[in-house]
C-alpha positions, 0 to 999 in steps of 0.5 A: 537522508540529508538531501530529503531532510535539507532541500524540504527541510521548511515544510518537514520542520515548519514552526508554529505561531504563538497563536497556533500553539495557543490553539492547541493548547486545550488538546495537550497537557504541559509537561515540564523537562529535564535534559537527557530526558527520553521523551519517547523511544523508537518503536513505542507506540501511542507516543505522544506528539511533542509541541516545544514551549521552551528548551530544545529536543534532539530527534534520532534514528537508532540503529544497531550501529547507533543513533543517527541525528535528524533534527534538533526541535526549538520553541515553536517546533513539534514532534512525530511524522505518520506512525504519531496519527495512527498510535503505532510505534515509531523509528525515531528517539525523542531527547531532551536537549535543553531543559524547558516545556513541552505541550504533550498531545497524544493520538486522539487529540491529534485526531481531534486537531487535524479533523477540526482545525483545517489551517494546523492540520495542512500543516502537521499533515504535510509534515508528517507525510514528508518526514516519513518520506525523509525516513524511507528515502534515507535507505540507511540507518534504523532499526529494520534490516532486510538481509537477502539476495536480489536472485530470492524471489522472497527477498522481493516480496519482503522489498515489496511489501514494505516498500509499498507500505512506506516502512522505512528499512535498510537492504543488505544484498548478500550479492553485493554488499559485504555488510550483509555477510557481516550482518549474517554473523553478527546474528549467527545466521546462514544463508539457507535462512535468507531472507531475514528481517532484523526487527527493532535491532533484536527480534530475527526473522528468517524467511517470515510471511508479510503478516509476521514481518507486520506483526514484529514491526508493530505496523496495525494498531490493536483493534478490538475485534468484539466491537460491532463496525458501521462497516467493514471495508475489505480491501484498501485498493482505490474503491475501498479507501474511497469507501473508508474515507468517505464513510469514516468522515461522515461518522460511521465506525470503518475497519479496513482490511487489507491482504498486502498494503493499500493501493491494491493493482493501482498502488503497483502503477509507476504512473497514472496520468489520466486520473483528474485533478492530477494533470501531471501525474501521479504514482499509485503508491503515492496515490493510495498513499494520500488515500490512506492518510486521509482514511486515517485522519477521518479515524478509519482503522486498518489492518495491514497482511490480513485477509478475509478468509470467510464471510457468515452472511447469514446473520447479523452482524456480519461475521469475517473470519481473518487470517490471524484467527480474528472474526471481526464483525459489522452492520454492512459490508463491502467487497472490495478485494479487487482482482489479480492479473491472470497468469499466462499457460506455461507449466513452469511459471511458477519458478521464475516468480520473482526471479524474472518474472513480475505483476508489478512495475514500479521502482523495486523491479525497474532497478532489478532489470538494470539495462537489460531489455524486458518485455510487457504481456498486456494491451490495458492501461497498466500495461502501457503505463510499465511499457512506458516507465521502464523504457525510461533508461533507454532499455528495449521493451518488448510489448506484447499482446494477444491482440492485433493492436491498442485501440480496444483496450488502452487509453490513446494518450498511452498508445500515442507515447508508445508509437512515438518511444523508439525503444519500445516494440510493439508485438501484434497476434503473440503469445509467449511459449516458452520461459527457461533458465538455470535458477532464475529466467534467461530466455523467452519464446514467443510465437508471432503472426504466421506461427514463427517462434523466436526465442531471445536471451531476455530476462525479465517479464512483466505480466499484466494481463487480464483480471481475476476477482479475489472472491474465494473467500466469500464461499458462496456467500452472495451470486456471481457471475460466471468468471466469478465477479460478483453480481450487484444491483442492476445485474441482479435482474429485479428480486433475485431468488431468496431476496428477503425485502419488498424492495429490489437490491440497491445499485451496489449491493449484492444478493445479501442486503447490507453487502455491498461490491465496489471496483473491479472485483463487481461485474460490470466496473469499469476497471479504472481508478476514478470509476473505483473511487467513484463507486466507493463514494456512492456506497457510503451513501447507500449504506446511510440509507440502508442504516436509516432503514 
């Protein structure tokens, strides 16, 4: 924690001038202090932001072995990190210090703030982003335990999931670290119950789904399911937070749901460098990231561990049925649930997900494969930006792919760093054959050019392969194509059958006025973030003219 909180401690804590606090004091009230006061408790949500006037307050992270300090705040200091914008409970204690004054600010103010003062808004929207990094990099501390085994395949989709929604949270590897063990104890559990969450320090969670671990941390806002939305966004992917942001600035009501935590296959990217504006480059969590708070900032809602399970496209409003029991309900719609990558013919495949065997390649599963060697299934960009990230320790990768090279499929900045990284092996004309081990994976097959088969004692496999559209859940709601993309526009071919308007369907808008598709879950995208984010933008302003209709 302290390296984070002290090599970007001026900007995670920077002061306010007399003259800014003067600004914000018509959004807030002053509030008089006492000391020992709690301002606000860890895990409160709808907490109010805190701008120091006079006095001092100690900022700390409880746990269940007590208070860790973070900061101590003085005049012309404030309060809160991202949880603070969005109303949800928070990972810290606010305590008085020192008696004075505070300047209280509660959420919708705070929104009102950073929508309409651009110069304090930078400022608390670089600190609220920093201070949660701060949280989630110090990896000790708090009040949110994961207790598992790094050999558990839901051990890491719980790491995943809140890894990849910045939720701040403790792993104790029942493997490696004895506190796990002590930690088992402590809350009377077994390892036949592994893995565990324990939420806020009291609330004990044995092998819980993605949506119970939300739902206990207090990770989605309470939104009123009855209200009729501008529009609802499925999916929190490049396209449909591209949609939420643009949407949600220009005033419409947004809600966004999504099935696992935003960024969708792009938030599993180690680095995407060919996206504009970024000539570095740029994680896809931290990308989808950025996304979020700015769909947040503008006042999108959205629902994290929810899927759409059905669409009643045959009256108005919309109807969505969730997978909490929720129907939620609004004016237009758009698809934008993505696609999945394909999974590879082995009958056995299944048991080594998440013990050998990933759809993603980021830091969670880079510090699984230590040094062992790895191999990549895939020739497209999000294959050989993995290839590339996890040769990084000097591990041997082993890409492989069905074709007979790159240039087809990949963008030639990733085929030119692969020809020119020693420790990457590129497989031409090769499929894998054969996965096996005792309880996780140990050894891989593969069959080359010729029909020679090879096996090599490698145990873990990263696959990304081609796309399959997460459109079940629309029940034939609107036309797809014949790999199950959905069909919109120009692809429609004029009026298509049963279209009930004199004029033909808009560029991105599916059999169903009102319903619309954006980024790789439409027939025809073009299967890259700008193209996605590209195409959420366009939406918007398509469903400004259908709403004016």
């Amino acid at each position: 924690m302290a390296n984070l909180f002290e090599t970007r401690r001026e900007q995670m804590f920077p002061k306010l001038t007399a003259e800014q606090i003067a600004r914000l004091k018509p959004h807030g009230r002053i509030i008089r202090t006492t000391t020992g006061q709690v301002l606000s408790e860890a895990g409160q949500g709808h907490r109010d932001m805190q701008v120091v006037l006079s006095g001092s307050l100690e900022v700390t992270r409880p746990g269940i072995e007590g208070e860790t300090p973070i900061t101590v705040e003085m005049p012309g200091d404030f309060t809160g990190e991202m949880s603070t914008l969005r109303g949800l409970g928070g990972f810290t204690r606010v305590r008085v210090a020192e008696a004075g004054e505070v300047l209280a600010i509660s959420e919708s103010q705070l929104r009102t703030i950073v929508q309409t003062d651009s110069e304090i808004m930078e400022i608390f929207m670089r600190a609220f982003i920093l201070r949660r990094m701060g949280l989630v990099a110090a990896e000790q501390g708090g009040d949110v335990i994961l207790v598992g085994s790094t050999n558990s395949s839901g051990t890491l989709r719980l790491v995943q999931f809140l890894t990849r929604n910045t939720y701040p949270f403790v792993l104790k590897d029942l493997d490696t670290d004895e506190d796990a063990r002590h930690c088992l104890a402590r809350f009377n559990l077994q390892s036949g119950d592994l893995p565990v969450v324990v939420c806020r320090g009291e609330v004990v969670l044995k092998n819980p789904s993605n949506a119970e671990v939300a739902a206990c941390l207090g990770m989605n806002p309470q939104f009123d399911a009855q209200r009729i939305r501008d529009v609802i966004v499925i999916g929190a992917g490049p396209a449909g937070l591209a949609a939420a942001v643009y949407a949600a600035s220009e005033g419409l009501d947004v809600l966004v749901i999504e099935t696992v935590a935003p960024g969708g296959q792009a938030g599993s990217s180690s680095k995407i460098e060919n996206y504009l504006g970024f000539p570095t480059g740029i994680s896809g969590l931290a990308l989808a990231g950025r996304a979020l708070v700015q769909a947040q900032k503008f006042g999108a809602e959205v629902a994290i561990a929810t899927s759409a399970l059905r669409l009643v496209c045959d009256e108005m409003p919309f109807q969505i049925g969730l997978s909490d029991s929720q129907t939620v309900r609004g004016r237009t719609v758009i698809i934008a649930s993505g696609a999945e990558y394909r999974k590879i013919d082995l009958d056995n495949l299944a048991d080594y997900m998440g013990l050998g065997v990933y759809y993603a390649a980021t830091a969670v599963e880079r510090k699984l494969c230590g040094e062992d060697d790895v191999i990549v299934v895939g020739g497209g960009n999000s294959a050989g930006q993995a290839a590339v990230y996890l040769s990084g320790n000097g591990r041997r990768v082993h890409l492989v792919v069905r074709s007979d090279g790159l240039a087809a499929s990949m963008s030639r900045y990733l085929i030119r760093r692969i020809e020119e990284t020693p420790n990457i092996t590129l497989h031409v004309k090769t499929e894998i054959t054969r996965i096996e081990g005792k309880g996780r994976l140990e050894r891989v097959s593969w069959r080359g050019p010729g029909g020679k088969t090879e096996t090599h004692d490698i145990r873990h496999v990263f696959l990304m392969t081609g796309a399959i559209p997460n459109t079940e859940w629309l029940q034939g709601c609107v036309a797809l194509d014949d790999k199950g993309f959905v069909r919109t526009g120009p692809d429609l071919h004029g009026n298509p059958a049963g279209w009930p308007l004199s004029r033909p369907p808009l560029h991105l808008e599916t059999t169903i006025p009102g319903i619309f598709a954006v980024g790789d879950v439409r027939c025809g995208s073009a299967k890259r973030v700008a193209a996605a984010v590209g195409e959420g933008s366009v939406c918007v302003q398509l469903i400004h003219r259908l709403l004016s209709e």
